[in-house]
C-alpha positions in Angstrom: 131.7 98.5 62.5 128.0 98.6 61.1 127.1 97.8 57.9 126.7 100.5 54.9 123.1 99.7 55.0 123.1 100.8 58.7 125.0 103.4 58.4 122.6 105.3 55.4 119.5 104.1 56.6 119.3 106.0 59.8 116.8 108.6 59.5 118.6 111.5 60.4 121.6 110.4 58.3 119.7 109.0 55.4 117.9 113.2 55.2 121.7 114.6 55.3 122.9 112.0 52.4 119.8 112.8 50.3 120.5 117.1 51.2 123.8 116.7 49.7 122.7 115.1 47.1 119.9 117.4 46.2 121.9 120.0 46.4 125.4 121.7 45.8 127.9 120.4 48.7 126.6 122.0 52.3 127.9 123.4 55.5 126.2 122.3 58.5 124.4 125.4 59.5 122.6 125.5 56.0 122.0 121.5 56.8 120.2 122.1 60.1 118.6 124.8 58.5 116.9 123.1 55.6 116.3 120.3 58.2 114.7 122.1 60.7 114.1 119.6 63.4 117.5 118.0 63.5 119.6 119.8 66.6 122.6 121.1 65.5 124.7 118.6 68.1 123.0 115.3 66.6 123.6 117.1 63.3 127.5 117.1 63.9 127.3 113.1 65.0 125.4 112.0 62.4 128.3 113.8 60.2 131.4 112.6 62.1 129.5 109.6 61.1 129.2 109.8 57.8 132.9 111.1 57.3 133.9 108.2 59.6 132.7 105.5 57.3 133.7 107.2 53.8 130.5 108.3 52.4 131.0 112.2 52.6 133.4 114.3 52.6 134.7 117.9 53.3 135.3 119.9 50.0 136.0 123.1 51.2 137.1 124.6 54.4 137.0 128.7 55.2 137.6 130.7 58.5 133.7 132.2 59.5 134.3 134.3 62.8 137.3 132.7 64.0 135.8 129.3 62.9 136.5 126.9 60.4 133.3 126.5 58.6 133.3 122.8 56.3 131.2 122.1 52.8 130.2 118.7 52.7 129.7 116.9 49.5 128.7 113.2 49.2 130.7 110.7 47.8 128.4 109.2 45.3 130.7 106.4 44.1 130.9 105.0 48.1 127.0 105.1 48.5 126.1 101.8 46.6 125.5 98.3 49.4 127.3 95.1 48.3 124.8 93.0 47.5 126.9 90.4 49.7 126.1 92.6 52.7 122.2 92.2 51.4 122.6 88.6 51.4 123.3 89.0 55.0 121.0 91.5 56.5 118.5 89.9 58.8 114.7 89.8 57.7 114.5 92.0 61.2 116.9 94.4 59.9 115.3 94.5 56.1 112.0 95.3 58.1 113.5 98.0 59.7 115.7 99.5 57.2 112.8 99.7 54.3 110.7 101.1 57.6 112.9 104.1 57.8 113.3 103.9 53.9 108.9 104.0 53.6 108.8 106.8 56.6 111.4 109.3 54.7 109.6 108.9 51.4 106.4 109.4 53.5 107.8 112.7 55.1 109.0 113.9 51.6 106.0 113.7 49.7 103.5 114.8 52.9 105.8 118.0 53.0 105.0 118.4 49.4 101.5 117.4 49.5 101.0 120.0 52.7 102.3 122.5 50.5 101.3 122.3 46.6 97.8 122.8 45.7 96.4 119.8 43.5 96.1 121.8 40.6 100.0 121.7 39.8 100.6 118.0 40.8 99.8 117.1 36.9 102.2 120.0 35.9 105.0 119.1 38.3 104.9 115.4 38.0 104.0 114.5 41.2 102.3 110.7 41.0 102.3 107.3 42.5 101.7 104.0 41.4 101.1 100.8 41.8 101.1 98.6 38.6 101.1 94.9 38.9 103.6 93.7 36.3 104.1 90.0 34.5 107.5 89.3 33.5 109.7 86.2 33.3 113.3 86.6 34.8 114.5 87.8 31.6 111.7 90.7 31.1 112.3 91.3 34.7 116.1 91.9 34.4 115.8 94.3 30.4 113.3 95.8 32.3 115.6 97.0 35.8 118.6 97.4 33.1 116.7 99.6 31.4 115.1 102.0 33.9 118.7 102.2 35.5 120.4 103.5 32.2 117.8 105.9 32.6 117.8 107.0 35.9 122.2 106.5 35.6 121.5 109.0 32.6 119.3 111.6 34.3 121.2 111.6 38.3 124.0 112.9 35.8 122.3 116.1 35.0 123.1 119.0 36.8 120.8 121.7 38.4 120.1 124.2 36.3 117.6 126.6 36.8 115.3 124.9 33.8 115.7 121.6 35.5 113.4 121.0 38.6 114.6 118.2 41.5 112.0 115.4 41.5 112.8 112.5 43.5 112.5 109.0 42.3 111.6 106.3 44.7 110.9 102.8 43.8 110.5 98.9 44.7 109.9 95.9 43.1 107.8 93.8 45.7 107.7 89.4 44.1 104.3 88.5 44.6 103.6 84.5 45.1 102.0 83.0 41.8 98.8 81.4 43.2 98.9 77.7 42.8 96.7 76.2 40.1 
């Protein structure tokens, strides 16, 4: 059995978890259609996949021409890696993981870049940062606690159609202190 962190940082897998959570729960034709580039047969393995190891699920089943068509929604509570399976992930396997992490926020904010003119960036919120920050272990920890009330508060929303889907990556990188 892999581990979770295997399991959802696949790319193809990793694009399906984050469509279903974008979005209201999804059959697999409207997947491979916002997708695009992901076949429809590596499409159904990534799934069997995902439903194998808990972390989606089928909501709601209906007969399309003589077929039985399946919604899939995530299961959000299931989506969380133990830290104690963090603990044990190889520095190989950290590199690679955070690759395919770095490469899907890469494709998500190209597609966006290739199709928003600069003059709304400002009024849609697109930015990036990177903001060196001094803190002992105690800032450090108010300061994670903090923005995860926040972020725990907003993921709760729901889509409305005031309410505009901006996704939130982010890292925390320790930096040596220099000796001296």
């Amino acid at each position: 059995m892999k581990g979770k962190a295997d399991l959802l940082l696949h790319p193809v897998r990793m694009r399906i978890v984050q469509q279903l959570l974008l979005n209201k729960p999804l059959t697999i034709a409207q997947l491979g259609e916002i997708l695009g580039d992901v076949p429809q047969a590596t499409l159904y393995r990534h799934i069997n996949i995902l439903l194998e190891a808990n972390l989606i699920e089928v909501i709601e089943t209906q007969k399309v021409k003589g077929t039985e068509e399946r919604k899939f929604s995530v299961k959000i509570d299931n989506l969380q890696i133990p830290e104690s399976e963090i603990e044990t992930i190889s520095q190989e396997d950290h590199i690679r993981h955070f690759s395919v992490f770095h490469g899907n926020l890469l494709q998500l904010a190209t597609s966006y870049l290739a199709n928003t003119p600069p003059e709304k960036y400002e009024q849609e919120g697109f930015s990036y940062a990177y903001v060196p920050l001094h803190l002992s272990d105690e800032e450090f920890q108010e300061l994670t606690q903090s923005i995860q009330q926040a972020i725990e508060k907003a993921f709760n929303n729901q889509l409305t159609p005031e309410r505009t889907t901006r996704i939130f990556g982010s890292m925390f990188i320790p930096q040596k202190s220099p000796k001296g």
